[in-house]
N, CA, C and O of each residue as an XYZ file, in Angstrom:
592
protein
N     -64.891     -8.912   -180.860
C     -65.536     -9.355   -182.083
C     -65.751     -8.173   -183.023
O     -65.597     -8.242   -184.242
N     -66.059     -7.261   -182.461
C     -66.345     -5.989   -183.618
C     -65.373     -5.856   -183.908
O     -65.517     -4.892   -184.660
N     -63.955     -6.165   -183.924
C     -62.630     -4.985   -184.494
C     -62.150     -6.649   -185.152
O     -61.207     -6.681   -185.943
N     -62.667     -7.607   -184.871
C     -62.046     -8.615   -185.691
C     -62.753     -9.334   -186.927
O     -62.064    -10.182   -187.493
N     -63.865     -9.139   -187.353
C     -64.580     -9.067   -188.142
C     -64.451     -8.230   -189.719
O     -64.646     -8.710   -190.836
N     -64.040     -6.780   -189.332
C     -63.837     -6.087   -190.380
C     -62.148     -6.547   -190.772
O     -61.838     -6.721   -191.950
N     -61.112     -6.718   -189.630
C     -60.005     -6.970   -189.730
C     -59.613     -8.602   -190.708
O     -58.604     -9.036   -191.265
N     -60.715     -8.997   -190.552
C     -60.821    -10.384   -191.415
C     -61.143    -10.589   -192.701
O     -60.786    -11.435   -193.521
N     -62.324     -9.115   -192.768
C     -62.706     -9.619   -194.192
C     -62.079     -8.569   -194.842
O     -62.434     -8.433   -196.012
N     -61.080     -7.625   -194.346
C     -60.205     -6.838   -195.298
C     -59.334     -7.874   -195.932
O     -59.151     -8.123   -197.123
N     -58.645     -8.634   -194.429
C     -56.984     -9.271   -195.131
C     -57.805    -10.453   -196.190
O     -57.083    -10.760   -197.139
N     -58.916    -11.024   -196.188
C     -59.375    -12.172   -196.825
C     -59.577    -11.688   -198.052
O     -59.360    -12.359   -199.061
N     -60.058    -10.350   -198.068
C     -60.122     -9.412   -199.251
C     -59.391     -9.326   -199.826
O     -59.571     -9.539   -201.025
N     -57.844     -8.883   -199.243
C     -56.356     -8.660   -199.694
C     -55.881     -9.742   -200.688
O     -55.392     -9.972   -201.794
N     -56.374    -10.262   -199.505
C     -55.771    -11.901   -199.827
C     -56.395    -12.855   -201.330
O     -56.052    -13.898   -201.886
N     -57.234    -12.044   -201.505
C     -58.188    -12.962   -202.862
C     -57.894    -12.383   -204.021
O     -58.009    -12.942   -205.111
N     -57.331    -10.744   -203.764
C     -56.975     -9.670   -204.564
C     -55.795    -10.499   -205.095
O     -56.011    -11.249   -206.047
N     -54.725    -10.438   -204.630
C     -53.233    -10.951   -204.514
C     -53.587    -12.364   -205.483
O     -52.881    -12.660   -206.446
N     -54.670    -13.092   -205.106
C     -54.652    -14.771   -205.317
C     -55.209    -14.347   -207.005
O     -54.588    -14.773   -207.979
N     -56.168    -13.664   -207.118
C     -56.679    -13.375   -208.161
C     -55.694    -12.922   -209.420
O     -56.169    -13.068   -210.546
N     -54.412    -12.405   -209.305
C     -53.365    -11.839   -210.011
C     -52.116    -12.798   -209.893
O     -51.143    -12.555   -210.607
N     -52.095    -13.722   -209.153
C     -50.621    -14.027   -208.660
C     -49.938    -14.708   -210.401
O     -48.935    -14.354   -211.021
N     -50.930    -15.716   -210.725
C     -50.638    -16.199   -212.203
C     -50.658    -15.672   -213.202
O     -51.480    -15.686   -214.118
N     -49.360    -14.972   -213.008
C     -49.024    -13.503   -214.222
C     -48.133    -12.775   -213.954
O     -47.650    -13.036   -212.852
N     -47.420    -11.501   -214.748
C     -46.166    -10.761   -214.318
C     -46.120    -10.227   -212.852
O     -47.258    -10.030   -212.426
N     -45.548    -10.059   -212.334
C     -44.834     -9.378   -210.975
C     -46.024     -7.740   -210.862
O     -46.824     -7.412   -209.985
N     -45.655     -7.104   -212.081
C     -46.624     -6.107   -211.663
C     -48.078     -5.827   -212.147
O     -48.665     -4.754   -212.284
N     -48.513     -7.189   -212.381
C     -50.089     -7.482   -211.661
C     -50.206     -7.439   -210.631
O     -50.955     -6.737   -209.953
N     -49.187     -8.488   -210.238
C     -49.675     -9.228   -208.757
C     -48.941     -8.318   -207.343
O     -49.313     -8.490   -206.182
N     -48.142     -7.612   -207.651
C     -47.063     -6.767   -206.987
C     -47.958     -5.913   -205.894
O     -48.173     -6.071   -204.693
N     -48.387     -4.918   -206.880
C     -49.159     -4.331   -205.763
C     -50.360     -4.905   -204.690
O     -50.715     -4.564   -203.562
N     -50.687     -5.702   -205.417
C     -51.410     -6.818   -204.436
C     -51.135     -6.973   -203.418
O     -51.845     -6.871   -202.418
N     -49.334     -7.430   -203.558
C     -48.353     -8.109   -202.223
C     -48.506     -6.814   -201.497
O     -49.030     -6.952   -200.392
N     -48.259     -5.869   -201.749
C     -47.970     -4.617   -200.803
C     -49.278     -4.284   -200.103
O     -49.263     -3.752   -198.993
N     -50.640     -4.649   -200.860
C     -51.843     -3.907   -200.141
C     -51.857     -4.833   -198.799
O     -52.362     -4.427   -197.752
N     -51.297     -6.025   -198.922
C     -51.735     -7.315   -198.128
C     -50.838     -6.651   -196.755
O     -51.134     -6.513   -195.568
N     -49.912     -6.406   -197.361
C     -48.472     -6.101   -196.507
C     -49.147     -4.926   -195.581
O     -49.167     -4.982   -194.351
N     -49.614     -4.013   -196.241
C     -50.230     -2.461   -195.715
C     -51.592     -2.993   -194.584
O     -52.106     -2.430   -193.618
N     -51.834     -4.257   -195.208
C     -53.410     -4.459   -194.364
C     -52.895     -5.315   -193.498
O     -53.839     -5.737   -192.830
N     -51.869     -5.815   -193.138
C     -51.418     -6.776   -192.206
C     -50.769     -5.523   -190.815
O     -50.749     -5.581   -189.585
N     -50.331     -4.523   -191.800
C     -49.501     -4.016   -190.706
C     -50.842     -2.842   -189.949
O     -50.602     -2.179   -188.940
N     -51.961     -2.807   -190.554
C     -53.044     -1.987   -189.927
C     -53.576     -2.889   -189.266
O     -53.575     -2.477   -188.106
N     -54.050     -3.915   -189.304
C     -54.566     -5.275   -188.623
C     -53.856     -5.449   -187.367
O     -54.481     -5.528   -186.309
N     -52.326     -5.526   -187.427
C     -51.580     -6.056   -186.259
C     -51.365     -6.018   -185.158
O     -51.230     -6.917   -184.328
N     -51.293     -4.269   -185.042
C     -51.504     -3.296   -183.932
C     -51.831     -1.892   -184.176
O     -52.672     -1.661   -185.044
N     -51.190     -0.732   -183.420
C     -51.016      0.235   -183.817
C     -49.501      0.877   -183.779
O     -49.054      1.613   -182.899
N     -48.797      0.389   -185.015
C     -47.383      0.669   -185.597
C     -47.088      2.452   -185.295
O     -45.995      2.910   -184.962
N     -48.192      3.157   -185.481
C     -48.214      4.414   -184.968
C     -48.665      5.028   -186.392
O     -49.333      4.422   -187.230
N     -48.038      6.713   -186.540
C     -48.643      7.096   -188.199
C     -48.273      7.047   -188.945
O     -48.888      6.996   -190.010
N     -46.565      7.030   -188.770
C     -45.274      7.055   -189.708
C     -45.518      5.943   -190.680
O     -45.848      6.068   -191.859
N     -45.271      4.641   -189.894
C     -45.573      3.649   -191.025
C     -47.062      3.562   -192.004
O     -47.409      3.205   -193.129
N     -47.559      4.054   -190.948
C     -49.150      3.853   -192.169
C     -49.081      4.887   -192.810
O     -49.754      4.789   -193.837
N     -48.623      5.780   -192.713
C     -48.279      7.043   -193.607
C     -47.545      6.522   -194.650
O     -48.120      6.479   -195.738
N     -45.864      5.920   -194.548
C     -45.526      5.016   -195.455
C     -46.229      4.629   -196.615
O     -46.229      5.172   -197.720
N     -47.012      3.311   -196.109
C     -47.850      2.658   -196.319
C     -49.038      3.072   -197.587
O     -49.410      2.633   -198.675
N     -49.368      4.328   -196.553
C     -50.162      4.878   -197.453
C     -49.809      5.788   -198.798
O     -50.546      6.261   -199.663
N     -48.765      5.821   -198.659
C     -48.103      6.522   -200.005
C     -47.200      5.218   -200.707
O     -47.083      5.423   -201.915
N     -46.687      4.231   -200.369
C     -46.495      3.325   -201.405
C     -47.855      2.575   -201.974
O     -47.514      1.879   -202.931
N     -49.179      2.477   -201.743
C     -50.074      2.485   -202.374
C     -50.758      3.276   -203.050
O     -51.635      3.135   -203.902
N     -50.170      4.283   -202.489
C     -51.045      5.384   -203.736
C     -50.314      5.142   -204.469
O     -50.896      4.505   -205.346
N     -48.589      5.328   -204.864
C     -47.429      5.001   -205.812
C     -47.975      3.882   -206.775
O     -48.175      4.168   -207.956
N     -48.233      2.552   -206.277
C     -48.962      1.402   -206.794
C     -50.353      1.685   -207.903
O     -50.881      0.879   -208.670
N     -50.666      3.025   -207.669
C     -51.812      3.181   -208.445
C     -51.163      3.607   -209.918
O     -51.779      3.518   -210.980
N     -50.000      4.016   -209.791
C     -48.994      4.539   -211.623
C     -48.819      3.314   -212.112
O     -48.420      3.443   -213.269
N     -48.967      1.556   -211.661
C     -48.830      0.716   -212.679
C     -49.897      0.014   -212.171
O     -49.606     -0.756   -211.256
N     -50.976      0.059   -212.483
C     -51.926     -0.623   -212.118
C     -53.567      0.611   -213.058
O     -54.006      1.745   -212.864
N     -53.868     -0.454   -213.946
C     -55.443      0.253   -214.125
C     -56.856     -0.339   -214.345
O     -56.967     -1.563   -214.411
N     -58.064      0.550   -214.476
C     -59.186      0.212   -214.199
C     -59.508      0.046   -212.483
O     -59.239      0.886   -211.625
N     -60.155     -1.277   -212.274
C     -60.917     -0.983   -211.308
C     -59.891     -1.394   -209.731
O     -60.136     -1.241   -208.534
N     -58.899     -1.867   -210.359
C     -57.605     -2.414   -209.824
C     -57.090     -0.684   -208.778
O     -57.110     -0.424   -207.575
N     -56.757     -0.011   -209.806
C     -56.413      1.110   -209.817
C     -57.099      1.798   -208.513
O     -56.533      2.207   -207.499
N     -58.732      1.805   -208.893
C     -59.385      2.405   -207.969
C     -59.093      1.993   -206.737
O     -58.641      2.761   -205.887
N     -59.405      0.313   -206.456
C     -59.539      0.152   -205.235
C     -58.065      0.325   -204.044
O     -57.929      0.303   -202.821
N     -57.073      0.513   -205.359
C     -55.537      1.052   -204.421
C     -56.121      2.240   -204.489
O     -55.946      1.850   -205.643
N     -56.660      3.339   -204.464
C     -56.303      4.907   -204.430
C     -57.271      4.974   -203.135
O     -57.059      5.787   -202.235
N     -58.453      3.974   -203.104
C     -59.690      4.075   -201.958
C     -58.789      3.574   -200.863
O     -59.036      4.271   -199.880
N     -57.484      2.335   -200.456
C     -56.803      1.749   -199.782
C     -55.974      3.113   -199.529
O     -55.911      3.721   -198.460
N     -55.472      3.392   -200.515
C     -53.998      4.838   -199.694
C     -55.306      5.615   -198.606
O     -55.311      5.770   -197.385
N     -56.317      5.980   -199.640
C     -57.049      7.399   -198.474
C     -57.780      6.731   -196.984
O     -58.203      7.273   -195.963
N     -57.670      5.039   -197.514
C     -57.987      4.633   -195.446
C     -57.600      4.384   -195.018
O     -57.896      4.189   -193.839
N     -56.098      4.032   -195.767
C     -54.485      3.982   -194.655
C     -54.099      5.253   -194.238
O     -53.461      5.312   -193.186
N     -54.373      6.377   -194.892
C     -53.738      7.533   -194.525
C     -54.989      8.056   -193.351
O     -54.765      8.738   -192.351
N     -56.158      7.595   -193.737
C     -57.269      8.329   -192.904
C     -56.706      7.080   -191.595
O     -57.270      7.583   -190.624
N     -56.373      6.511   -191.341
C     -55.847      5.092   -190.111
C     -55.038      5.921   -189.648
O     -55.276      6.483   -188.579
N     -54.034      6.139   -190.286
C     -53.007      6.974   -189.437
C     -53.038      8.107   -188.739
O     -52.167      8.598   -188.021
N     -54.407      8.594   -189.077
C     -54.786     10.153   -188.348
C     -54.981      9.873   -187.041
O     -54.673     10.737   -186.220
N     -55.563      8.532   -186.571
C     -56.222      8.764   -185.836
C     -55.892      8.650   -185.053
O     -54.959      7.867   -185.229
N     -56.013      9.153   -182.930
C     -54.618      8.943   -181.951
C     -54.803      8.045   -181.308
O     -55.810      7.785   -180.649
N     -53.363      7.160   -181.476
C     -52.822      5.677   -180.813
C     -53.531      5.001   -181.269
O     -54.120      4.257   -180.486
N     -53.809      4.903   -182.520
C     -53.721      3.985   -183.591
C     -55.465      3.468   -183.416
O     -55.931      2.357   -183.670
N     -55.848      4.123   -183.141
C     -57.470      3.485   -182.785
C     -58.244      3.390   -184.236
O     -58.446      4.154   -185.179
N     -58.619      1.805   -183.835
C     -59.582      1.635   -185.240
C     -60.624      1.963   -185.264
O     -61.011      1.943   -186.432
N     -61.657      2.401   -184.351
C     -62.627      2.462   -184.234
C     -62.994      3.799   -183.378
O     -62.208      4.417   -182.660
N     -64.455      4.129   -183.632
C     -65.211      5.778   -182.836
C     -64.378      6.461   -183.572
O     -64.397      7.590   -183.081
N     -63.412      6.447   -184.760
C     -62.802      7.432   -184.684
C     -63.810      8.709   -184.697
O     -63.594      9.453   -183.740
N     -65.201      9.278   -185.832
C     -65.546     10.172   -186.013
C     -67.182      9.530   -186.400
O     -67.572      9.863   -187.519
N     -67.980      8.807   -185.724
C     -68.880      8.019   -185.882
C     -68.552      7.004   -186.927
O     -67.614      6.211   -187.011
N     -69.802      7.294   -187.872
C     -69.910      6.438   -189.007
C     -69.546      7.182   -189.977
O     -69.339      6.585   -191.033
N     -69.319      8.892   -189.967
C     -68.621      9.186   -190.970
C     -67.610      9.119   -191.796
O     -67.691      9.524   -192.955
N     -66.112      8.384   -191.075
C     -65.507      8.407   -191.899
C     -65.714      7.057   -192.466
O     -65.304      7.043   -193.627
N     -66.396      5.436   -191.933
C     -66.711      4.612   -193.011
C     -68.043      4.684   -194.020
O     -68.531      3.729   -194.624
N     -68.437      5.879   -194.037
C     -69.297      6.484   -195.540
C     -68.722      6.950   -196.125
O     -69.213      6.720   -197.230
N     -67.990      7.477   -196.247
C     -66.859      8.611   -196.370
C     -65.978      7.781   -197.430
O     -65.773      8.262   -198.545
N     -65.331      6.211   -196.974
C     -64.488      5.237   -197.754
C     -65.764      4.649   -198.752
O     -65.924      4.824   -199.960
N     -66.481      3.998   -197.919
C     -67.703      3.617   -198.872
C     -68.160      4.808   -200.519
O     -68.171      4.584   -201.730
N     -68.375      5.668   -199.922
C     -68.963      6.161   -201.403
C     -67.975      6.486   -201.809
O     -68.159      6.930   -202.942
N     -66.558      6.546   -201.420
C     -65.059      6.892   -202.183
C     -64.592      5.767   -203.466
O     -64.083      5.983   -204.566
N     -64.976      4.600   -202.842
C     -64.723      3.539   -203.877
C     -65.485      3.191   -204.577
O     -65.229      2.438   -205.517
N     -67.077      3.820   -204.203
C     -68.400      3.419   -204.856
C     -67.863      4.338   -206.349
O     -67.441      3.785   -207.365
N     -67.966      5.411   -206.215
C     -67.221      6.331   -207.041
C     -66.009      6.226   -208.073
O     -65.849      6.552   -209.249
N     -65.194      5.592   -207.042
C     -63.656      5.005   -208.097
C     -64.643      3.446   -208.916
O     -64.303      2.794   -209.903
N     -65.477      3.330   -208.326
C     -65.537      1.622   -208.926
C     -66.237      2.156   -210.552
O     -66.012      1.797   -211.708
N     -67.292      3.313   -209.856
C     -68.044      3.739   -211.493
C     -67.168      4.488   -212.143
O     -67.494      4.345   -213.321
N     -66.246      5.208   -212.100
C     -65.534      5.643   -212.966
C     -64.474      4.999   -213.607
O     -63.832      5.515   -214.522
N     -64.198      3.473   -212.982
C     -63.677      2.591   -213.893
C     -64.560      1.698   -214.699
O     -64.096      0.635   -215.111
N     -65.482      1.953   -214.893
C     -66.389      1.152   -215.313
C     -66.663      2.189   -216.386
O     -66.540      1.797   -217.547
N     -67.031      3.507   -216.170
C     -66.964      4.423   -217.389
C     -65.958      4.134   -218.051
O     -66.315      4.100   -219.228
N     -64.937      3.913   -217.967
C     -63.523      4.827   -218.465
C     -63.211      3.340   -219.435
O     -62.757      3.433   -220.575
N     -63.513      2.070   -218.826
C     -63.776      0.807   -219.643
C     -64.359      1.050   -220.450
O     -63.822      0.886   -221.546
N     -65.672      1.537   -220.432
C     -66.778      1.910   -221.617
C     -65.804      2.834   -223.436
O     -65.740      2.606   -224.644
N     -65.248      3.920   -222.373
C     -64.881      4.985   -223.135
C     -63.553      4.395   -224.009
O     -63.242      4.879   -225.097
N     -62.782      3.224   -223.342
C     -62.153      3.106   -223.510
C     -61.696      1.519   -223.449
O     -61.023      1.267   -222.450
N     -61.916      0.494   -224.264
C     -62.466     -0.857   -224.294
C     -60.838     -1.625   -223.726
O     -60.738     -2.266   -222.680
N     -60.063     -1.446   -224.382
C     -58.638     -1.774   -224.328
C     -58.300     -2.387   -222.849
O     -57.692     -3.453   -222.757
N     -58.849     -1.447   -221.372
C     -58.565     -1.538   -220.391
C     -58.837     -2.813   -219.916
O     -59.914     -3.290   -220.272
N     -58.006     -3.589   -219.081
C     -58.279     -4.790   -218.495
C     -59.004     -4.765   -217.545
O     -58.883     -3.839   -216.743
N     -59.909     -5.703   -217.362
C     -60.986     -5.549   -216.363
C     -60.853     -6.503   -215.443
O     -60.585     -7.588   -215.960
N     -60.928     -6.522   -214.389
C     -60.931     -7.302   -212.741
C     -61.814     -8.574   -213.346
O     -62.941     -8.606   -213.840
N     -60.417    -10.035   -212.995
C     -61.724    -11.194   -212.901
C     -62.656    -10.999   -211.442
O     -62.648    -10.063   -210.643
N     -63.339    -12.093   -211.443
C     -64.407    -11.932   -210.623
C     -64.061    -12.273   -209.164
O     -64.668    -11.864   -208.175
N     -62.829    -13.210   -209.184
C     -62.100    -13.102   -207.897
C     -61.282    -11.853   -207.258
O     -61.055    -11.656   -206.064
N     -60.982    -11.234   -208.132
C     -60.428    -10.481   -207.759
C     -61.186     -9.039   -207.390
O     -60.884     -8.370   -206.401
N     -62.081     -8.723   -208.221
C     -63.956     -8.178   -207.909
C     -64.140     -8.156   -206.435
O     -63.832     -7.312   -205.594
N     -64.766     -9.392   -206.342
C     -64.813     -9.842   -204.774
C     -63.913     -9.444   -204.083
O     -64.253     -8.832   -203.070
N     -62.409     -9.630   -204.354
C     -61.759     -9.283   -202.903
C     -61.736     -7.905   -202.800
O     -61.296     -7.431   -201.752
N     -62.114     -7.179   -203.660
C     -61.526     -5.462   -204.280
C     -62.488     -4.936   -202.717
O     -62.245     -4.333   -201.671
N     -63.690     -5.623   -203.399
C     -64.953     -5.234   -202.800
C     -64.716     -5.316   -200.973
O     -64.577     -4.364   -200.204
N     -64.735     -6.829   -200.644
C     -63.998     -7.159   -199.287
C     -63.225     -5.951   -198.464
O     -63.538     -5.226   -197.520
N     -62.067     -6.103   -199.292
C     -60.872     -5.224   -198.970
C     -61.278     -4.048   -198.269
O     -61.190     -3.877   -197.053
N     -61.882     -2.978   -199.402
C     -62.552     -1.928   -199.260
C     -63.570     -1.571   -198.033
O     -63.238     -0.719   -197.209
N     -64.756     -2.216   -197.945
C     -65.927     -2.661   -196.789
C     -65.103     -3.079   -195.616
O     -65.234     -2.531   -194.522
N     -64.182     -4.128   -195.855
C     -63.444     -4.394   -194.381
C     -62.431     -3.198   -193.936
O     -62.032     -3.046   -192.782
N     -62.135     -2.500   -194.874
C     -61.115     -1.165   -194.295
C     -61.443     -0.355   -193.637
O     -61.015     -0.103   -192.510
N     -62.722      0.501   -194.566
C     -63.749      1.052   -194.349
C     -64.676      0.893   -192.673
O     -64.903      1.883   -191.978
N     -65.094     -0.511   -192.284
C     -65.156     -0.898   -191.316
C     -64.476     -0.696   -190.164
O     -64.947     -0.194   -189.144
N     -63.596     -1.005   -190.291
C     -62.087     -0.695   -189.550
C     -62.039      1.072   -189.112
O     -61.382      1.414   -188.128
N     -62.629      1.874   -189.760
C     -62.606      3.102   -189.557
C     -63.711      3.814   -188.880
O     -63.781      5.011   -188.603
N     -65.086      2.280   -188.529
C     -65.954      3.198   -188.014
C     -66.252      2.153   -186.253
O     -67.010      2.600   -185.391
């Protein structure tokens, strides 16, 4: 129950992200498909580091067409796919107490306010509907989870 819990409310996260964009161009909804893809293949087993390494660099990539708070929550996804892959034989959990899910937590707390500034500074930017809010949020907390 503990490792399936966070594993649920990431992909449900993913999954609301993706649902939240799908009605619209390809690269709204695109990187979406890939975070889902990245959180399915961390969910599944342990693929080893290579692929989440992958993984974790075609989502950071995903962050050059994608902005605001969208943006953030792919750059907080690359650093807990790449922080997933550190860890040996794929273990989701104890990796380093609770530090490294504070560690994701105030990472996106951070990306979330500086898209929220950068909206301010800069009005033009498209802003996350509220479904897609929610799953950002999900996503993040369930990854994050996953790491402690």
């Amino acid at each position: 129950m503990h490792d399936v819990l966070p594993a649920t409310v990431a992909l449900t996260g993913s999954g609301l992200c993706l649902v939240g964009h799908v009605p619209g161009p390809v690269r709204r909804w695109g990187p979406h498909a890939v975070v889902l893809a990245v959180t399915l293949l961390m969910v599944v087993g342990s693929p080893g580091p290579h692929p989440l390494l992958v993984g974790a660099g075609v989502t950071a990539g995903m962050c050059l067409f994608t902005r605001g708070p969208v943006a953030a929550d792919l750059a907080v996804m690359a650093v807990v796919t790449a922080a997933m892959a550190r860890l040996p034989d794929g273990q989701h959990h104890h990796a380093d107490g609770h530090g490294l899910f504070a560690l994701a937590v105030v990472l996106w707390l951070l990306a979330r306010a500086g898209a929220v500034m950068h909206r301010a500074l800069r009005p033009g930017v498209p802003c996350a509907g509220p479904l897609s809010g929610a799953g950002g949020a999900m996503m993040a907390l369930g990854m994050a989870a996953m790491l402690s």
